[in-house]
C-alpha atoms as an extended CHARMM CRD file, in Angstrom:
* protein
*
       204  EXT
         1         1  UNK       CA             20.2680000000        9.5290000000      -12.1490000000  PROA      1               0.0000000000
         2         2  UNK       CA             16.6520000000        9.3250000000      -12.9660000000  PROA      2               0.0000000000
         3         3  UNK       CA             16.2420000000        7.3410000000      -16.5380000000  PROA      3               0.0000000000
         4         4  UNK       CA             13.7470000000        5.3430000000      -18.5640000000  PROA      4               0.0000000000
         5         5  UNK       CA             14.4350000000        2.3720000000      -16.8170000000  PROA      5               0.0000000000
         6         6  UNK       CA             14.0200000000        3.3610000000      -13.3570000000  PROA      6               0.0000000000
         7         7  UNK       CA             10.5870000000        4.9410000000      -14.7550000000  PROA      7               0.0000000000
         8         8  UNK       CA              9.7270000000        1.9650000000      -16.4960000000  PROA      8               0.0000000000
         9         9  UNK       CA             10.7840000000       -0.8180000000      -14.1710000000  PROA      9               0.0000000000
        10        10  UNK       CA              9.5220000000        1.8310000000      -11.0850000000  PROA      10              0.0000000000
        11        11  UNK       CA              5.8810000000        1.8420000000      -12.8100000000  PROA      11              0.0000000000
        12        12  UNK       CA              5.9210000000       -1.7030000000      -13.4270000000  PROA      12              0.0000000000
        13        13  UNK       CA              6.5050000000       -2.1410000000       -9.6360000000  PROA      13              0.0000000000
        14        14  UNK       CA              3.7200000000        0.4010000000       -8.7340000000  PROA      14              0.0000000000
        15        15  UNK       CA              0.7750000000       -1.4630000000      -11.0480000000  PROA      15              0.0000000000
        16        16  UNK       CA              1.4460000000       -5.0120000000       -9.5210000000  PROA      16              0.0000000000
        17        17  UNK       CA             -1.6060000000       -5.2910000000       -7.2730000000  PROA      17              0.0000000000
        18        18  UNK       CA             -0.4190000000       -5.6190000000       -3.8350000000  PROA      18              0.0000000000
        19        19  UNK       CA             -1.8350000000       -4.2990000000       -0.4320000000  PROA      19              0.0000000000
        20        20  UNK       CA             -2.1780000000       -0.3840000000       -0.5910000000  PROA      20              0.0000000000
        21        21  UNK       CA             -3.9700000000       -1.4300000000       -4.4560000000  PROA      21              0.0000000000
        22        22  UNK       CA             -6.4700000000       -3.5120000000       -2.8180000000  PROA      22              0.0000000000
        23        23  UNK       CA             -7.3830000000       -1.2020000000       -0.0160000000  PROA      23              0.0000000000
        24        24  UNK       CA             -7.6820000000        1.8580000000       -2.5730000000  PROA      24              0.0000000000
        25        25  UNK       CA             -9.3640000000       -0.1190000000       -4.6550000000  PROA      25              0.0000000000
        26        26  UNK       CA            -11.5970000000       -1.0750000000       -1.9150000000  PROA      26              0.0000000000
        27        27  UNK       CA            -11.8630000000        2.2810000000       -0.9710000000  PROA      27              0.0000000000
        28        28  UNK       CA            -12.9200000000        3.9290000000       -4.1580000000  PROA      28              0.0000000000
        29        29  UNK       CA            -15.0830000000        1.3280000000       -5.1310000000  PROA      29              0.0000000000
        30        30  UNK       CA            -17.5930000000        1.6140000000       -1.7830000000  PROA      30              0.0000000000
        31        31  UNK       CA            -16.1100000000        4.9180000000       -0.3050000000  PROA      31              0.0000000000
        32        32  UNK       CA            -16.2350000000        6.8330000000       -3.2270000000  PROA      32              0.0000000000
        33        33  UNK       CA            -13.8170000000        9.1230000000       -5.5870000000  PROA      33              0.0000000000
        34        34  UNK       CA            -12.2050000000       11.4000000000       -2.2410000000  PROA      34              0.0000000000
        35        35  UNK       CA            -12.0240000000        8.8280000000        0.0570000000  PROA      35              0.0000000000
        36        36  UNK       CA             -9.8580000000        6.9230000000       -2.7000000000  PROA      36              0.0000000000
        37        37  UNK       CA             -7.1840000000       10.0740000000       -3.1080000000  PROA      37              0.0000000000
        38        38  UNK       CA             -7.0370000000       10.1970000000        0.6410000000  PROA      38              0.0000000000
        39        39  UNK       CA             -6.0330000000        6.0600000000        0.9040000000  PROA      39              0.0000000000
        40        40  UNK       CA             -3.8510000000        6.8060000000       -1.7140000000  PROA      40              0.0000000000
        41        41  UNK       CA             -1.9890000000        9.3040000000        0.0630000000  PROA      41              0.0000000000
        42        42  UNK       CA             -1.9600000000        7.0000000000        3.1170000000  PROA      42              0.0000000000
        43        43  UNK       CA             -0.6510000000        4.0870000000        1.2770000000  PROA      43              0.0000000000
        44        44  UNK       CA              2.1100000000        6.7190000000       -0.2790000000  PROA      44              0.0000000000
        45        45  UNK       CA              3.0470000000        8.0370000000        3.3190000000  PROA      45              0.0000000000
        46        46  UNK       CA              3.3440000000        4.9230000000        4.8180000000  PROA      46              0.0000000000
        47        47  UNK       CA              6.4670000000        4.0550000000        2.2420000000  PROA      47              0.0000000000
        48        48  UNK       CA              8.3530000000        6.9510000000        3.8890000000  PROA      48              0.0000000000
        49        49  UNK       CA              9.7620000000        5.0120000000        6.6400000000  PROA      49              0.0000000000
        50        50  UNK       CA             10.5700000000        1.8230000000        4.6050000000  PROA      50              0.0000000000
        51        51  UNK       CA             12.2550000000        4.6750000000        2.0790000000  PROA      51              0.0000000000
        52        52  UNK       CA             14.2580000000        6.4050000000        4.7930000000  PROA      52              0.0000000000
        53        53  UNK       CA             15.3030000000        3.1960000000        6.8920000000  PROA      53              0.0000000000
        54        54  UNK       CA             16.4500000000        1.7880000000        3.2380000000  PROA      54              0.0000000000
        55        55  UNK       CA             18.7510000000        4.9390000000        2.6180000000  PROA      55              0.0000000000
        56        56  UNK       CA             20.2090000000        5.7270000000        5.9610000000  PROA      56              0.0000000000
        57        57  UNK       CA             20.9760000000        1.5650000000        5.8540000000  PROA      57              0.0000000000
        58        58  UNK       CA             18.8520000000        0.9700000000        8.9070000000  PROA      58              0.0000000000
        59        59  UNK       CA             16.9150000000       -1.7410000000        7.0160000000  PROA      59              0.0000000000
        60        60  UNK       CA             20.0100000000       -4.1030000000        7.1840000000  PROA      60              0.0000000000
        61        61  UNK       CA             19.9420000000       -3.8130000000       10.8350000000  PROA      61              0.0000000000
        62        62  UNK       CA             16.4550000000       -4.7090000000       11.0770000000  PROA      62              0.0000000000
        63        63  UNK       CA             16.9840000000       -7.7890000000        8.5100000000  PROA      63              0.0000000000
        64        64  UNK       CA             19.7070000000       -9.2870000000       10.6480000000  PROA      64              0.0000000000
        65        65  UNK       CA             17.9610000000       -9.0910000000       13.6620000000  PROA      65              0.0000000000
        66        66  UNK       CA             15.7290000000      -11.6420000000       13.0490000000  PROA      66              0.0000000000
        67        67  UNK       CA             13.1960000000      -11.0590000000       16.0830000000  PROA      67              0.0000000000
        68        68  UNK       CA             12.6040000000       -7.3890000000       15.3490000000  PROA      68              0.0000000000
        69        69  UNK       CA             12.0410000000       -8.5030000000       11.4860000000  PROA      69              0.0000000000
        70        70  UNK       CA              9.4360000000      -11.4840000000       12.8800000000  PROA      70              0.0000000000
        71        71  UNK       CA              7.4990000000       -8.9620000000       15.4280000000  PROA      71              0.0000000000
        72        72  UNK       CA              6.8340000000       -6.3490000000       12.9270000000  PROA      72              0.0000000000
        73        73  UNK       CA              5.8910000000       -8.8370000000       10.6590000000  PROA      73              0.0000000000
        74        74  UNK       CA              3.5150000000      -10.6750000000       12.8470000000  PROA      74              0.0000000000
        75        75  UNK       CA              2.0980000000       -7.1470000000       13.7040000000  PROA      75              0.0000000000
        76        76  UNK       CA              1.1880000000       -6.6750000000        9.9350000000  PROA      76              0.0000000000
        77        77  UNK       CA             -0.3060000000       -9.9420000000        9.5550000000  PROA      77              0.0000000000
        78        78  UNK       CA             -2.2280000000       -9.2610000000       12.6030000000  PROA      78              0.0000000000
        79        79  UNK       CA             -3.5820000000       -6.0270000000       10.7310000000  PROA      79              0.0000000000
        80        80  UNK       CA             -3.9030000000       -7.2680000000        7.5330000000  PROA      80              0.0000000000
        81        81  UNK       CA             -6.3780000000       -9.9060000000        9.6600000000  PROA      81              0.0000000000
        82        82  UNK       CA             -7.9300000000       -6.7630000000       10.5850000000  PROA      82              0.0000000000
        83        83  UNK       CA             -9.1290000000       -5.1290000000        7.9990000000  PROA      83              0.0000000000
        84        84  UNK       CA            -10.1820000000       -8.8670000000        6.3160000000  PROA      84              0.0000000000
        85        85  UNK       CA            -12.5480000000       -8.9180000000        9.4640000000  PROA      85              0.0000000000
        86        86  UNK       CA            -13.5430000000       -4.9750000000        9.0590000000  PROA      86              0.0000000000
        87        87  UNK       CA            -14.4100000000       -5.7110000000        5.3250000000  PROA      87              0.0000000000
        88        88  UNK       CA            -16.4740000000       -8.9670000000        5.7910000000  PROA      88              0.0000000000
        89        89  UNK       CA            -18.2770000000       -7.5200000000        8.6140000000  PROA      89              0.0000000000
        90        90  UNK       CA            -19.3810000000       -4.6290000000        7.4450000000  PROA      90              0.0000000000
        91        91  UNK       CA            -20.1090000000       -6.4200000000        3.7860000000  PROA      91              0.0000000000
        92        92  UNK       CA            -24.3650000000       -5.8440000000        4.3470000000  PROA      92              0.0000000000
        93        93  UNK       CA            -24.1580000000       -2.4780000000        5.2690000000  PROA      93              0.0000000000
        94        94  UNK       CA            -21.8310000000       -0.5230000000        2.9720000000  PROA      94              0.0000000000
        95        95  UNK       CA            -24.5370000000        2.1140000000        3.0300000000  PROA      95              0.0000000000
        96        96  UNK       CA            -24.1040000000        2.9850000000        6.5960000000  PROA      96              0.0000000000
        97        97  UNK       CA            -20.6310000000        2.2330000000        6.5340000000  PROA      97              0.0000000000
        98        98  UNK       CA            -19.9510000000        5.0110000000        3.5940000000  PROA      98              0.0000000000
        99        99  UNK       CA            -21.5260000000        7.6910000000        5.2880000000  PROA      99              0.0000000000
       100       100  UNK       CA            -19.2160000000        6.7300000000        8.1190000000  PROA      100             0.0000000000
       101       101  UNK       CA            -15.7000000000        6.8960000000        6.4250000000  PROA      101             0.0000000000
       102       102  UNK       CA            -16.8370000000       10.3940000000        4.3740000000  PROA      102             0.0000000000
       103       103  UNK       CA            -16.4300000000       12.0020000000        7.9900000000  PROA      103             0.0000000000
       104       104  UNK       CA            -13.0520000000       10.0820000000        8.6280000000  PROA      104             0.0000000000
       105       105  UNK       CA            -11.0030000000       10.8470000000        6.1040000000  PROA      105             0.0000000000
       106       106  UNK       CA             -7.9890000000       11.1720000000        8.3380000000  PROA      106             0.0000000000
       107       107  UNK       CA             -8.9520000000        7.7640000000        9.4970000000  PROA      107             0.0000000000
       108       108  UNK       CA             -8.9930000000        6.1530000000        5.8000000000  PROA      108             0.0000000000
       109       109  UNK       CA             -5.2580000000        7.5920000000        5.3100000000  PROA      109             0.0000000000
       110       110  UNK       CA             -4.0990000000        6.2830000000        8.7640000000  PROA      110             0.0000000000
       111       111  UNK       CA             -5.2520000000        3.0210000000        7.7960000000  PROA      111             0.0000000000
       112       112  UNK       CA             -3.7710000000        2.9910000000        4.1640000000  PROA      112             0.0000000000
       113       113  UNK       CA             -0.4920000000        4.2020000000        5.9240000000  PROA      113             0.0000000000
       114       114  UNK       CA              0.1020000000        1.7950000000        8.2560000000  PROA      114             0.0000000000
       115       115  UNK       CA             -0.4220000000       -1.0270000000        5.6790000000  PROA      115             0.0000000000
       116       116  UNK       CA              2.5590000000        0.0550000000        4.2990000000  PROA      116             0.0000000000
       117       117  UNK       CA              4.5160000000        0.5000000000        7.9040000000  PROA      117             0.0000000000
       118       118  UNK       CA              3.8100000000       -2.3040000000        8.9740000000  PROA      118             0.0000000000
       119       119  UNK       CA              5.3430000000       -4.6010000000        6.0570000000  PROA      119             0.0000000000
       120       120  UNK       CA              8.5610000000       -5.2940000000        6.9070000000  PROA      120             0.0000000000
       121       121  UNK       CA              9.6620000000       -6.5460000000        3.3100000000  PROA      121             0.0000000000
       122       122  UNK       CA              9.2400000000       -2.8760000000        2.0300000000  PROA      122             0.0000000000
       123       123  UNK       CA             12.6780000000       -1.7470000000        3.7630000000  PROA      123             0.0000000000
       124       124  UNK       CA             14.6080000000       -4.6820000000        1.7730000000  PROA      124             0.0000000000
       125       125  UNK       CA             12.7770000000       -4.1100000000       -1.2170000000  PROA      125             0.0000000000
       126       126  UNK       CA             14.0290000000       -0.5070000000       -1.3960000000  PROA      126             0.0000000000
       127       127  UNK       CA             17.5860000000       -1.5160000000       -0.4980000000  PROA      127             0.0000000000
       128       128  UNK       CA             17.8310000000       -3.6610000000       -3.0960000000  PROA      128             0.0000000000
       129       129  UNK       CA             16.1680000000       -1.3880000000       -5.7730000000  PROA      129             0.0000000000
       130       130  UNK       CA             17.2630000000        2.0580000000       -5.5150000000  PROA      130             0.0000000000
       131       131  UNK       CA             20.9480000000        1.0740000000       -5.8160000000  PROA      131             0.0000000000
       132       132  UNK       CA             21.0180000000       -0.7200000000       -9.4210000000  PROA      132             0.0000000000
       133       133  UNK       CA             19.7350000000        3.0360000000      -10.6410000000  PROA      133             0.0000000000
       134       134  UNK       CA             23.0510000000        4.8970000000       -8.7490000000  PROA      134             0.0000000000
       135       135  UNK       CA             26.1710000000        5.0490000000      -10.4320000000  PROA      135             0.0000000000
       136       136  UNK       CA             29.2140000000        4.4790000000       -8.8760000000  PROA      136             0.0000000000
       137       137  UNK       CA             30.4590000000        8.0420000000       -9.5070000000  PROA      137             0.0000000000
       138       138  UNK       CA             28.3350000000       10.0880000000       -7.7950000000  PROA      138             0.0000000000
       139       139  UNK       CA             29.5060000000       11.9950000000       -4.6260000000  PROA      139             0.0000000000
       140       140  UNK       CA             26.2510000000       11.9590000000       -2.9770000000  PROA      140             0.0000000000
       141       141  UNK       CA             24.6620000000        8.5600000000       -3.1220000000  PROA      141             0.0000000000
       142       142  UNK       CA             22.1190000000        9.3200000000       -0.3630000000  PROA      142             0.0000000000
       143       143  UNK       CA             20.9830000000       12.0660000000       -1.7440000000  PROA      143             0.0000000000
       144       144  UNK       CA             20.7240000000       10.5380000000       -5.3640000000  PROA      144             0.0000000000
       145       145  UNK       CA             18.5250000000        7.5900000000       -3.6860000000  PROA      145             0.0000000000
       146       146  UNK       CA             16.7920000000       10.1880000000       -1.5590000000  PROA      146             0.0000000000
       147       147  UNK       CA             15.3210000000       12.2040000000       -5.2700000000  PROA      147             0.0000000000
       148       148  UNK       CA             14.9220000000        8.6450000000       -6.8460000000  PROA      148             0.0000000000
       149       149  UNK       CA             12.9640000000        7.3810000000       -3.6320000000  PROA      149             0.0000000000
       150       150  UNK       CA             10.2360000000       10.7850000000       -3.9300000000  PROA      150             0.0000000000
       151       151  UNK       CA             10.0510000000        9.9980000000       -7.5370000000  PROA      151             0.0000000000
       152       152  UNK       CA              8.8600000000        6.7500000000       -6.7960000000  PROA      152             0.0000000000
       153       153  UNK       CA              6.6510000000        8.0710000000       -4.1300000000  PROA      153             0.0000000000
       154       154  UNK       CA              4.7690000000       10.6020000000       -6.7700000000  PROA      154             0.0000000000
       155       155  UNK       CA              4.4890000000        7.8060000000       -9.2040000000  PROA      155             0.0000000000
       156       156  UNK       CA              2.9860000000        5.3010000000       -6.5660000000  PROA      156             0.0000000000
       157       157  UNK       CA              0.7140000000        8.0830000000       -5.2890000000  PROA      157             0.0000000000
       158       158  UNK       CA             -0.4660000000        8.9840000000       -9.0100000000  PROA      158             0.0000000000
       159       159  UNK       CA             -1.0630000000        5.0720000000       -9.9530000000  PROA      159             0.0000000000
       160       160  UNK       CA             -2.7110000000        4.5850000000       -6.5550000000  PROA      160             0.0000000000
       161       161  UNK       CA             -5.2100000000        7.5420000000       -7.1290000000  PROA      161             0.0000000000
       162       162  UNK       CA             -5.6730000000        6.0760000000      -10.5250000000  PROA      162             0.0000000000
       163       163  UNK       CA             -6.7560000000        3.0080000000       -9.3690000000  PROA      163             0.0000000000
       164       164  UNK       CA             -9.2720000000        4.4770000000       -6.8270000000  PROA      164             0.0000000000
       165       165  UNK       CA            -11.0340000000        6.9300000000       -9.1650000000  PROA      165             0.0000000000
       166       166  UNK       CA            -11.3750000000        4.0360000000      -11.5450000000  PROA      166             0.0000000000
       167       167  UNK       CA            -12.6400000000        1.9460000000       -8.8010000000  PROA      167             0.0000000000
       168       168  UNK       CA            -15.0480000000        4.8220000000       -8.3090000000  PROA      168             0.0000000000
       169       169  UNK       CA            -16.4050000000        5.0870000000      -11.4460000000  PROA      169             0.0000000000
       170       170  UNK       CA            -17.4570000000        1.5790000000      -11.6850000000  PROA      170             0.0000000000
       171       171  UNK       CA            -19.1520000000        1.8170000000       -8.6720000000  PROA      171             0.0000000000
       172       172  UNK       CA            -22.0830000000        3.3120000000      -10.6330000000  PROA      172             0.0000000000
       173       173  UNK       CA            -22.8360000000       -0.3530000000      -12.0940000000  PROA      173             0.0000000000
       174       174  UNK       CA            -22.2570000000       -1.9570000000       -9.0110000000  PROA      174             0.0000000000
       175       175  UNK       CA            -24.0920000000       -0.4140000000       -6.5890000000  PROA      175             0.0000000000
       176       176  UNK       CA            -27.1150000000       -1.2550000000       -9.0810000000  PROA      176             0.0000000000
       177       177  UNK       CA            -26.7600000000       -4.9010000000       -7.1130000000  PROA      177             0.0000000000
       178       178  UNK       CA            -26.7940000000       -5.3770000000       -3.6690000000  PROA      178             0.0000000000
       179       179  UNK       CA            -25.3610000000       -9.3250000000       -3.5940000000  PROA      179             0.0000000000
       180       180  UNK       CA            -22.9150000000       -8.0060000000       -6.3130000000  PROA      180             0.0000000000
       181       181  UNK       CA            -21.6670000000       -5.3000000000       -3.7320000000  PROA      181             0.0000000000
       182       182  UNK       CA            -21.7820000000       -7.7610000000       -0.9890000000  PROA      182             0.0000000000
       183       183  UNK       CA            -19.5920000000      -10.3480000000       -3.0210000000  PROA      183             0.0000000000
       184       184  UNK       CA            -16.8440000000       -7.6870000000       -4.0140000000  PROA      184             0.0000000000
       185       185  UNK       CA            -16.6880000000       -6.9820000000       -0.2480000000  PROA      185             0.0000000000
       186       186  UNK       CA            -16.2140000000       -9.6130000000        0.8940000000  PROA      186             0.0000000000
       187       187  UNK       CA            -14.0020000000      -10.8080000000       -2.1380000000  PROA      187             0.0000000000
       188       188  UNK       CA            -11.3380000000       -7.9590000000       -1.0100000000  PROA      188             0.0000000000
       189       189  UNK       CA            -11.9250000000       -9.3180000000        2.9000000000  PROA      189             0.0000000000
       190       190  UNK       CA            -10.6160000000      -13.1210000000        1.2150000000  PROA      190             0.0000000000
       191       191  UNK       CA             -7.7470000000      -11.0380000000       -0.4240000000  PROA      191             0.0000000000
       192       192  UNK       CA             -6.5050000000       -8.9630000000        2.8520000000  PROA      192             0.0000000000
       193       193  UNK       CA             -6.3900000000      -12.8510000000        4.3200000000  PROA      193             0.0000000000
       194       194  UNK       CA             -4.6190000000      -13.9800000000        1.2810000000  PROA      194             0.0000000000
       195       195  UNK       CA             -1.9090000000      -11.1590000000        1.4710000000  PROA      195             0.0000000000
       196       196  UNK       CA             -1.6040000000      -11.2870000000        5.3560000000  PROA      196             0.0000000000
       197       197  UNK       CA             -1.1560000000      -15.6400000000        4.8020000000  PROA      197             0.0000000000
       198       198  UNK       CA              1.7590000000      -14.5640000000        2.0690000000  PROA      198             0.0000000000
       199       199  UNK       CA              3.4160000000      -12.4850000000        4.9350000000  PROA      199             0.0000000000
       200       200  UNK       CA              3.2540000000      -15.2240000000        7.1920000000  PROA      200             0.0000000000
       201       201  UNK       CA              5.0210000000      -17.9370000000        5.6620000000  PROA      201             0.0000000000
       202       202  UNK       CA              7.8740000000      -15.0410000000        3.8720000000  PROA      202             0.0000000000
       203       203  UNK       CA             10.9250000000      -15.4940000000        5.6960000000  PROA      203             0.0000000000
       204       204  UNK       CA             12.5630000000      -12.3440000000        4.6600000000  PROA      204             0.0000000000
């Protein structure tokens, strides 16, 4: 069931920078080294749904229905749009703004987790990924996918908390420059409109 290929290709998956890697990145970078793990949990979390709809086959119901798959996408765009705006506005005072999101910790895991529910090409992804690692033998295919699936869920949360304690670290330089931490904020803000553009125009 679980081999060097699913760990390999799995991890390969996990590095590519997408949404939950900016936002922890984002995090750890101007929230600092606990507010990263807790994004990074969020960001894990909010695969569980994708995961589960995946296994049980719900995502192919939600694929053919072409409505539900455009509401939930526009819904992610919206807050993708969101967070751009969040990020831009609050790009001169990051000071204020940390001592803020130390106190809302729950509130920097929601956040990370419903980037993640709210992308509707996470569901597809995982039904066409977990089965190439399940043999046609087994006798209990769902609950093969189901150990394969956490796997991937402890490797993404690992990677993510990576990135935000690395993020965190190199904060010390940054913070030495105002306009360079104003910049970088506002350089994630462009990216959060970049990724929310990309899940406009996908049509599946």
């Amino acid at each position: 069931m679980f081999s060097t290929e699913f760990f390999i290709t799995s991890l390969v998956v996990i590095l590519i920078p997408g949404t939950g890697v900016i936002y922890t990145v984002s995090i750890g970078l101007f929230h600092g080294s606990k507010a990263s793990i807790f994004a990074a949990l969020g960001c894990t979390l909010g695969i569980t749904p994708s995961l589960l709809a995946s296994i049980l086959g719900l995502s192919a119901i939600m694929h053919t229905s072409a409505v539900f798959f455009q509401i939930v996408k526009f819904i992610g765009v919206i807050y993708l749009l969101y967070l751009a705006w969040s990020m831009f506005k609050n790009s001169t005072t990051l000071k204020l703004q940390e001592q803020h999101y130390k106190a809302n910790m729950l509130l920097i895991s929601l956040r990370g987790c419903l980037i993640n529910i709210l992308n509707p090409k996470l569901s597809l992804f995982f039904l066409a990924f977990l089965p190439q690692f399940i043999s046609t033998n087994v006798q209990n295919p769902i609950f093969n996918m189901l150990v394969l699936g956490s796997i991937f869920m402890l490797m993404t949360l690992f990677v993510f908390i990576l990135y935000g304690l690395l993020a965190h670290t190199s904060r010390v330089y940054i913070f030495q420059s105002s306009r360079i931490m104003t910049y970088i904020q506002r350089a994630f803000a462009v990216s959060f409109v970049a990724l929310s553009a990309e899940l406009a125009v996908s049509e599946n």
